[in-house]
SETOR-223981 format. One record per residue (C-alpha): x, y, z; residue in three letters; chain. Coordinates in steps of 0.5 Angstrom, whole numbers, plus 500, padded with zeros to 3 digits. Example, Ala and Ser with C-alpha at 12.3 -4.5 7.8 and 13.67 -1.06 7.14 Angstrom:
% residues 2
[pt [525,491,516],'Ala','A']
[pt [527,498,514],'Ser','A']
This chain:
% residues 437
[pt [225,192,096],'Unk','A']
[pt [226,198,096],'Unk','A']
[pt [220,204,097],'Unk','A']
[pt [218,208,090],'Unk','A']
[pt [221,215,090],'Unk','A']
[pt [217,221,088],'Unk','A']
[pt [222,228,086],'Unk','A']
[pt [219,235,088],'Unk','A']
[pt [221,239,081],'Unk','A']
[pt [220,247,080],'Unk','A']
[pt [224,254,080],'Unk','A']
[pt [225,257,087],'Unk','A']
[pt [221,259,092],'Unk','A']
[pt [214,256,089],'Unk','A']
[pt [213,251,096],'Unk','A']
[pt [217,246,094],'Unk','A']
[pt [220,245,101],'Unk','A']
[pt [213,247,105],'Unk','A']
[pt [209,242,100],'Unk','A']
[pt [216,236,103],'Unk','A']
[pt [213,238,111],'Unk','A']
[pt [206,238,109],'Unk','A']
[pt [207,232,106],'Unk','A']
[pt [211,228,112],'Unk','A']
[pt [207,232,117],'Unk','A']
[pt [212,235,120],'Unk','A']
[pt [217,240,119],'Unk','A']
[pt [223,236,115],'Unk','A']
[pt [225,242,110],'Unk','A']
[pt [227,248,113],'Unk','A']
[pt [222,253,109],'Unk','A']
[pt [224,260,109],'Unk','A']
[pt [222,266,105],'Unk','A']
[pt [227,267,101],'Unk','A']
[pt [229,264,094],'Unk','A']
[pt [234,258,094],'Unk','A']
[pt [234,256,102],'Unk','A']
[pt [234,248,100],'Unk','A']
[pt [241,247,096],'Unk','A']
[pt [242,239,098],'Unk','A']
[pt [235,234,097],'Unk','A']
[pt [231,232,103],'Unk','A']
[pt [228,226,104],'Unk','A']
[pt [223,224,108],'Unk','A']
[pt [218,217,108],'Unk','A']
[pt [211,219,106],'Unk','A']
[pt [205,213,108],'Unk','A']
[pt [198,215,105],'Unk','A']
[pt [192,210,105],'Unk','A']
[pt [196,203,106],'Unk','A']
[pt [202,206,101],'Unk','A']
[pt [208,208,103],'Unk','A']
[pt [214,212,098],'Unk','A']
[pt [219,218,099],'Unk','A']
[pt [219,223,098],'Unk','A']
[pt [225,228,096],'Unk','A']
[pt [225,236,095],'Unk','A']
[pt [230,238,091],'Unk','A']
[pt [233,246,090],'Unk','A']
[pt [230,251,086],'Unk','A']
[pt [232,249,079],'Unk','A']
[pt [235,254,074],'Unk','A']
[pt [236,251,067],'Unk','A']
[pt [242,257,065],'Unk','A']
[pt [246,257,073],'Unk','A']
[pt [250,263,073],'Unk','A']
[pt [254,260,079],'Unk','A']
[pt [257,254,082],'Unk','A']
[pt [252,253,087],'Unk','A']
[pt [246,254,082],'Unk','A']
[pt [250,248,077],'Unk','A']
[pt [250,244,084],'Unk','A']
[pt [243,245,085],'Unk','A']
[pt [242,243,077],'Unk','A']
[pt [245,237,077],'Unk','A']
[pt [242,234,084],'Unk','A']
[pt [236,236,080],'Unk','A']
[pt [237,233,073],'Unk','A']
[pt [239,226,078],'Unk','A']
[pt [232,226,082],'Unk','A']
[pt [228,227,075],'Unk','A']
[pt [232,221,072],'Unk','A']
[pt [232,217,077],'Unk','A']
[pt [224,218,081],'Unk','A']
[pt [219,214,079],'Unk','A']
[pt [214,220,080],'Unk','A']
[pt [216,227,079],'Unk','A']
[pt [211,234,082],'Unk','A']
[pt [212,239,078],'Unk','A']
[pt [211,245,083],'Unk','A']
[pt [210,252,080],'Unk','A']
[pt [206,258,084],'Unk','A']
[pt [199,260,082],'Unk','A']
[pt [200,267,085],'Unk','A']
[pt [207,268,079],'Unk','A']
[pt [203,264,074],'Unk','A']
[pt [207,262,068],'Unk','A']
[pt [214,264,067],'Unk','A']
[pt [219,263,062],'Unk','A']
[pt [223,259,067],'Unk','A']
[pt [216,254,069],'Unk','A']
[pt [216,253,061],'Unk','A']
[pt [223,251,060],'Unk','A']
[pt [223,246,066],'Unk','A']
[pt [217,244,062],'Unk','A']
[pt [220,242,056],'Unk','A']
[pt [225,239,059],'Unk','A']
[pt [221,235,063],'Unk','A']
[pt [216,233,056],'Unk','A']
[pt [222,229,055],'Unk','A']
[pt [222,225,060],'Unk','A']
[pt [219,218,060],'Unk','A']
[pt [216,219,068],'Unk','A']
[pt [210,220,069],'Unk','A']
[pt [208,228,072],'Unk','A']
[pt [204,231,077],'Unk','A']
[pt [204,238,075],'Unk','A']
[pt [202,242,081],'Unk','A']
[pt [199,249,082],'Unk','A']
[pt [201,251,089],'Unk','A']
[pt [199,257,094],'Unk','A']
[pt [192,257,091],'Unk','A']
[pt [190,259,099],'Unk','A']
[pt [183,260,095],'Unk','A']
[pt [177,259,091],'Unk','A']
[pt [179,265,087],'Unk','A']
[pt [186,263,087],'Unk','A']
[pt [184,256,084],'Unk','A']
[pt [180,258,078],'Unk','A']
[pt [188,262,076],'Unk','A']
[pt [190,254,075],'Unk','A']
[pt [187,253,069],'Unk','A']
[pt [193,258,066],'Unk','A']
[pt [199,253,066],'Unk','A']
[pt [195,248,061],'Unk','A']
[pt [199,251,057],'Unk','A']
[pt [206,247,060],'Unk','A']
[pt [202,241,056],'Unk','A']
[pt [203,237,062],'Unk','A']
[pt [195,236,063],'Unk','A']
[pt [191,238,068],'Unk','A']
[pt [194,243,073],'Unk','A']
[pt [192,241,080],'Unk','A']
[pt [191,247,084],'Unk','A']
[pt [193,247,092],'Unk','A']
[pt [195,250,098],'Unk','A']
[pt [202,247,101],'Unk','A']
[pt [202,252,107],'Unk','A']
[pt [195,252,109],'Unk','A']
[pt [193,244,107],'Unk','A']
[pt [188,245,101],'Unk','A']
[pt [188,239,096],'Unk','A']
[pt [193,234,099],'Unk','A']
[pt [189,229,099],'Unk','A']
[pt [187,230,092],'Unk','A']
[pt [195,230,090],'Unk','A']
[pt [196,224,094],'Unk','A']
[pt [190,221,091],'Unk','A']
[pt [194,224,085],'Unk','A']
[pt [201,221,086],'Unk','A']
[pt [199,214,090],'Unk','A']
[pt [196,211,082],'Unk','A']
[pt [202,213,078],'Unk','A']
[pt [207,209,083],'Unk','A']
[pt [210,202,081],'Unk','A']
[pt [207,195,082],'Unk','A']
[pt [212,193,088],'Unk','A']
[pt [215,185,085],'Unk','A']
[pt [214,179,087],'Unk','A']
[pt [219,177,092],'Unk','A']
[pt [222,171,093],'Unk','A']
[pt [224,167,098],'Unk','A']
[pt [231,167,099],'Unk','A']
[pt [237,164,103],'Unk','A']
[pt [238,169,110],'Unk','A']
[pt [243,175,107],'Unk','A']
[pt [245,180,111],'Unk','A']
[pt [244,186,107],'Unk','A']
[pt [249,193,108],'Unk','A']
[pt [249,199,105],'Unk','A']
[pt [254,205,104],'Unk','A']
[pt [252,212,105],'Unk','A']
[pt [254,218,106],'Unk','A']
[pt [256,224,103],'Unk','A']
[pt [259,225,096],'Unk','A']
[pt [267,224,097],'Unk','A']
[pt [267,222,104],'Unk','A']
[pt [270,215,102],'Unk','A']
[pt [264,210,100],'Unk','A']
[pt [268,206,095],'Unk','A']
[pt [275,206,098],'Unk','A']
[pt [272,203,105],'Unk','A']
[pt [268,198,100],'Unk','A']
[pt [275,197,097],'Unk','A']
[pt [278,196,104],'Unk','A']
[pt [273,191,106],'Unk','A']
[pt [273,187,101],'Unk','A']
[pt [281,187,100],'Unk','A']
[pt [281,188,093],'Unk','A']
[pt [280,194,088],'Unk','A']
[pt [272,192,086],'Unk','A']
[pt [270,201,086],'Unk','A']
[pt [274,206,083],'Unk','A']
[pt [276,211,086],'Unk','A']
[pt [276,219,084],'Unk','A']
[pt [277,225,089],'Unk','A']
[pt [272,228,085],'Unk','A']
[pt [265,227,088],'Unk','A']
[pt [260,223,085],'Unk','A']
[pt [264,219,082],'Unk','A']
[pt [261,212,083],'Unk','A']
[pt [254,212,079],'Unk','A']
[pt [252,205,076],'Unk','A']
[pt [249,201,082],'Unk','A']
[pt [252,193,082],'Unk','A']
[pt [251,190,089],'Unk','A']
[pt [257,185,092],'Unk','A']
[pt [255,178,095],'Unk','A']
[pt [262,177,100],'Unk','A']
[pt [262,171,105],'Unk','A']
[pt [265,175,112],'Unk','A']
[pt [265,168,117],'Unk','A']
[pt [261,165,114],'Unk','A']
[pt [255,170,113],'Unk','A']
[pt [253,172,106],'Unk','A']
[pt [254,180,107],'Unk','A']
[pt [251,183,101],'Unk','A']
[pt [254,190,101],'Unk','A']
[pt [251,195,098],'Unk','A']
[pt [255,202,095],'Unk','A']
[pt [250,208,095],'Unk','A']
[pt [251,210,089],'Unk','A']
[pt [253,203,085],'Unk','A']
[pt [260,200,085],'Unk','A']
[pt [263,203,079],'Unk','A']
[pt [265,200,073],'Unk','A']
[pt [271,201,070],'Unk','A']
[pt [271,205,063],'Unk','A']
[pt [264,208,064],'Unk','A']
[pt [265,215,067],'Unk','A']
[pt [263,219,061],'Unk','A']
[pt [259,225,062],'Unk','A']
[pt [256,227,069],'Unk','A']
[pt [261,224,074],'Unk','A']
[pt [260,229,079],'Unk','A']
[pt [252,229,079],'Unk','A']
[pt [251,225,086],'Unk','A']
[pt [244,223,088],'Unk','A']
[pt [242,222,093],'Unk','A']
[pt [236,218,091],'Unk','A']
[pt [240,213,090],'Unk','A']
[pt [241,214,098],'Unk','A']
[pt [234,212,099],'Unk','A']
[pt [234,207,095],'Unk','A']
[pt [240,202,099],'Unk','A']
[pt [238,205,106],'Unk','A']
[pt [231,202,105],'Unk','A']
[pt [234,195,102],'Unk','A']
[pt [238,194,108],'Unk','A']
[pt [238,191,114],'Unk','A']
[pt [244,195,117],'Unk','A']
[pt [247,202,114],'Unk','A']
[pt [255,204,115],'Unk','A']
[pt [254,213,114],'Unk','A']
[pt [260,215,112],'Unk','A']
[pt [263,221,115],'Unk','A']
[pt [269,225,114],'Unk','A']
[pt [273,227,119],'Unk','A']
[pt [275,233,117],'Unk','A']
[pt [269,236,117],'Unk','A']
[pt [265,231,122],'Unk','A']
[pt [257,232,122],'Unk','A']
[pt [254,236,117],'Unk','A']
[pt [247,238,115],'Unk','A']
[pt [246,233,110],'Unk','A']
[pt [249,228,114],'Unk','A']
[pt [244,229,119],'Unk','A']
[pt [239,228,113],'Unk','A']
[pt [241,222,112],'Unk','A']
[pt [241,220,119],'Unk','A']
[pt [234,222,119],'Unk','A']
[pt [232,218,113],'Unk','A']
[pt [236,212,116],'Unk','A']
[pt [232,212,123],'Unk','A']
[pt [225,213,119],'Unk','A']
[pt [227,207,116],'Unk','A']
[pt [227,203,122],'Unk','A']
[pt [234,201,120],'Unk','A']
[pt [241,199,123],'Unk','A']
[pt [246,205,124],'Unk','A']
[pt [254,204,125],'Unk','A']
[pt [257,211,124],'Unk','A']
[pt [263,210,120],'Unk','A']
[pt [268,217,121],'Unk','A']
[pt [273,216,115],'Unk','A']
[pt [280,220,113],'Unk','A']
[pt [282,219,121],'Unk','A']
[pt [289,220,119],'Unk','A']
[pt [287,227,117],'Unk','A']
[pt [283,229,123],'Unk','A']
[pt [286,235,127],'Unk','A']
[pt [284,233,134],'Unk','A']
[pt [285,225,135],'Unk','A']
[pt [280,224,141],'Unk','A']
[pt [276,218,139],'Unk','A']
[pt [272,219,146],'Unk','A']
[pt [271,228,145],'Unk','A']
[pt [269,227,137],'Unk','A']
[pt [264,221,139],'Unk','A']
[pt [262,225,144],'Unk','A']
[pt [260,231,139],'Unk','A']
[pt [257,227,134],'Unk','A']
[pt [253,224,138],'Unk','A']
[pt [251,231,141],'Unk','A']
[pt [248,232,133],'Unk','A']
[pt [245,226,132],'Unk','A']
[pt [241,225,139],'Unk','A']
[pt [235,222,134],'Unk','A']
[pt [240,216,134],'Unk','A']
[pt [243,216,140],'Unk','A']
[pt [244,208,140],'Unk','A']
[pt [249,208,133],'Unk','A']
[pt [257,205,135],'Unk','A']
[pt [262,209,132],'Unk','A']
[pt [268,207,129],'Unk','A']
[pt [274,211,127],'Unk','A']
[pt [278,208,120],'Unk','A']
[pt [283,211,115],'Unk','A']
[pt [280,206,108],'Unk','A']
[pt [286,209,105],'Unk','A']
[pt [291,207,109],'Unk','A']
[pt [287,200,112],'Unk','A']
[pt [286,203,119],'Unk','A']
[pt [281,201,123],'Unk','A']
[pt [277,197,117],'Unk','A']
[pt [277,191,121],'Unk','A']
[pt [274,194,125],'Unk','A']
[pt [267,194,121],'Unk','A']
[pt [263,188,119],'Unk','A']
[pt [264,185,126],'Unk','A']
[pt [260,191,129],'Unk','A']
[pt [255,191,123],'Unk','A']
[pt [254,184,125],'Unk','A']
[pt [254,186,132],'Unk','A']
[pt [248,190,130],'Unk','A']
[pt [245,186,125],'Unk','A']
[pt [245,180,132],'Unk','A']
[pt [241,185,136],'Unk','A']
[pt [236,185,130],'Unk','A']
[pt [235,179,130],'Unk','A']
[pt [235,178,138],'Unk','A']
[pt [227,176,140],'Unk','A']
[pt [225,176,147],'Unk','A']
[pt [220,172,151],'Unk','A']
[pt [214,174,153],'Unk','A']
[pt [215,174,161],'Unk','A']
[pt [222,177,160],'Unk','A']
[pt [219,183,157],'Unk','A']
[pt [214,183,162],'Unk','A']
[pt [218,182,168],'Unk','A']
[pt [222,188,165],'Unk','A']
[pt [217,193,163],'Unk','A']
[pt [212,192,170],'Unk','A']
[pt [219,194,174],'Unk','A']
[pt [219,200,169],'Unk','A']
[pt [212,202,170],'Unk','A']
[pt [213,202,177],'Unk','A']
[pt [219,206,178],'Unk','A']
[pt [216,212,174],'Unk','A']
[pt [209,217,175],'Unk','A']
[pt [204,214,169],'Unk','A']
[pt [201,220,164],'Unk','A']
[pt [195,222,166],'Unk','A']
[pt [189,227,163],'Unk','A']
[pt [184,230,168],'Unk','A']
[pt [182,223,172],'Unk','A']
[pt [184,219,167],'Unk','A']
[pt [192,215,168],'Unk','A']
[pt [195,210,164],'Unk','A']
[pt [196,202,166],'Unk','A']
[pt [200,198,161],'Unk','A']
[pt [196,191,162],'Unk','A']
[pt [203,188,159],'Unk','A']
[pt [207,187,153],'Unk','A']
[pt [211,182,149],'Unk','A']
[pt [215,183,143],'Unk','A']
[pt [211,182,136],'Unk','A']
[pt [218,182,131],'Unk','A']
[pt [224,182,129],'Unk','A']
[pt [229,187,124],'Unk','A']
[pt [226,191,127],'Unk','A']
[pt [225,189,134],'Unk','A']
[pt [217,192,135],'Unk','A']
[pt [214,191,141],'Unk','A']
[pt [206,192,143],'Unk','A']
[pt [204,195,149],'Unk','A']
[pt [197,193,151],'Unk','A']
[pt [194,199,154],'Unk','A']
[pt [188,201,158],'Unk','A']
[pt [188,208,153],'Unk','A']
[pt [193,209,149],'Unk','A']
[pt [192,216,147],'Unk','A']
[pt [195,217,154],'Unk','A']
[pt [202,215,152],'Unk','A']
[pt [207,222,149],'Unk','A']
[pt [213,222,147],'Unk','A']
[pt [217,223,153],'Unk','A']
[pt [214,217,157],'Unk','A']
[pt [214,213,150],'Unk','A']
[pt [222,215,150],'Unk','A']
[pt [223,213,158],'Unk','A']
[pt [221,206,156],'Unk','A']
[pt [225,205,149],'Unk','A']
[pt [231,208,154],'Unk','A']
[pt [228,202,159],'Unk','A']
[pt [228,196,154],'Unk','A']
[pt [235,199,151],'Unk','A']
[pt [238,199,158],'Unk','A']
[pt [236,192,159],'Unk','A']
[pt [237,189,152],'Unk','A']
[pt [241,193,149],'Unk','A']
[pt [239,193,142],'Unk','A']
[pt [246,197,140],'Unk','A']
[pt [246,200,134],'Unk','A']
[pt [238,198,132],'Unk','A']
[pt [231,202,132],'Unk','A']
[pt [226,199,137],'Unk','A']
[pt [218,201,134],'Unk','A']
[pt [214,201,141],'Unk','A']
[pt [207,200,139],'Unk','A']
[pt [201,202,144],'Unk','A']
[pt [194,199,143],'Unk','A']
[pt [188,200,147],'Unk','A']
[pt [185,194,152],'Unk','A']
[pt [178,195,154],'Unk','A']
[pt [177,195,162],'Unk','A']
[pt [177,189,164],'Unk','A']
């Protein structure tokens, strides 16, 4: 089930990016000064009072573009207003209200989403009575805060949780192994997901974004039902009509969270780029299972498989544990290569560990290395078992686990990955403190 989806909406430079980072807590979007910094959307998982969704930034929006780039940030716009479940409509309280606030308005009154309208940048009292201007947008209250400085966060969360859809029932179903196929536009998603099932099920555009309606494909592969997931759907024939080229990567969002293991395609022509990493990164938040997929093998100028993974593995340290495999779906090269390593992957999901073989490892660990300490306080792991699976977790039973930092929770996930290896998956440590004997 995939989390509900919350799209950050609003002219340049209002915020949009620094609202992202407050909300997730750490810096996710770049910020900075100047008008247009986000381009490509950012994605990010947001949790607040027992209740996750995510979040997307969007570029600044202008409704009458005069470049190529300002219709490209359109486009990803429009696609994040009609397929979020939520919308913040972000203006900046020190502008007031101008003409581009009240077109994006009146485009968003057309839009059967609910909307949060948000007045940012009131980083005082006097600021936050200036608010009640933008009750003339006729999107109701105007929810004053200040993104930078942390001011009415919780009230827009507050704001935000009650407007998002009531997950379903799910019911219990036979064992499926969900795959997602993401990646940026015209990397060769549908092509690698027509090789895969050896038959023309996606049509196939070398314009970006072709691929729009979302239809999943049930395959047997060895006997395990694989339930294949194009990012942006498996395109029908005869229906592209307007807007091929839009691509969202809300859509994106939403396959990595069903699925148990991801395939991130990348182009070999151009290897890692930004939005290639903001893919990742939502990937490893989503505690899912990763195989790197470098596609358009054929055209690569450097044909080192071993130098190449080397520098992609220098981009995404963060998911340092990811196989990669290099293919030509076009031309059938390497494809063979795919699902059993996303088995592969799936296995090591699934793998549980008994709770003396854990600890046999992880007191080894702990005595092989300094333990942290704060004044004459030092760390002891009493001991450790694995709690799940899909993700592999893992519970450290501590004497204070406000002891553990990054670096030290990193050794040990390194440790168990050394021993158990866990290729290709996420491993959750979690540090619960165990009173004094």
């Amino acid at each position: 089930m995939s989390k509900p989806v919350v799209a950050i909406i609003g002219r340049q430079n209002v915020g949009k990016s620094t609202l992202l980072n407050r909300m997730t807590g750490k810096p996710t979007a770049i910020v900075e000064d100047l008008p247009g910094t986000t381009r490509d959307r950012v994605m990010a998982n947001v949790s607040w009072q027992g209740t996750e969704f995510a979040i997307v930034d969007t570029g600044g929006l202008e409704l009458k573009p005069e470049s190529t780039i300002g219709q490209g940030v359109r486009e990803q716009a429009e696609a994040a207003i009609a397929e979020a479940d939520v919308i913040i409509f972000l203006v900046d309280v020190k502008d007031g209200v101008t003409p581009p606030d009240l077109e994006i308005a009146d485009m968003l009154r057309r839009v059967s989403k609910p909307i949060v309208l948000v007045a940012n940048k009131a980083d005082n009292e006097r600021l936050e009575t200036q608010a009640v201007e933008f009750y003339q947008l006729g999107l109701g209250e105007p929810l004053a805060i200040s993104a930078y400085h942390g001011r009415g966060m919780a009230k827009l969360l507050d704001r935000v949780i009650p407007l998002l859809p009531v997950p379903p029932v799910i019911e219990a179903e036979p064992e499926v192994m969900k795959v997602a196929i993401v990646g940026r536009p015209n990397v060769g998603k549908s092509t690698l997901l027509n090789a895969l099932l050896g038959e023309k099920r996606a049509i196939v555009d070398d314009s970006p974004g072709t691929t729009r309606d979302a239809i999943d494909t049930m395959v047997d592969f060895g006997g395990q039902n694989v339930l294949l997931i194009d990012t942006a759907g498996i395109k029908r024939r005869g229906r592209l009509g307007m807007g091929v080229r839009r691509y969202s990567i809300i859509r994106a969002v939403r396959a990595i969270d069903r699925a148990d293991v991801t395939l991130l395609v990348l182009d070999a022509t151009e290897l890692v780029t930004a939005q290639d990493m903001h893919i990742a990164g939502y990937i490893q938040q989503a505690a899912k299972g990763i195989v790197i997929v470098v596609n358009k093998w054929d055209l690569a100028e450097v044909k080192r498989t071993t130098e190449c993974s080397r520098y992609i593995m220098s981009q995404f340290k963060f998911v340092s544990y990811a196989p990669v495999v290099y293919i030509s779906a076009k031309f059938g090269q390497g494809v063979d290569k795919v699902m059993p390593q996303v088995c592969q992957v799936y296995h090591e999901r699934l793998k549980r560990l008994p709770t003396a073989t854990v600890n046999s490892v992880v007191q080894r660990v702990v005595a092989a290395h300094s333990l942290p300490r704060r004044g004459s306080k030092q760390l002891k792991v009493r001991y450790a078992t694995q709690a799940e699976v899909n993700p592999p977790t893992f519970v450290f039973f501590v004497n204070d686990a406000s002891l553990i930092h990054f670096s030290y929770q990193r050794y040990l996930e390194n440790k168990l990955r050394q021993s158990f290896g866990f290729t290709g998956t996420p491993i959750r440590l979690v540090f619960k403190t165990r009173g004094e004997p």
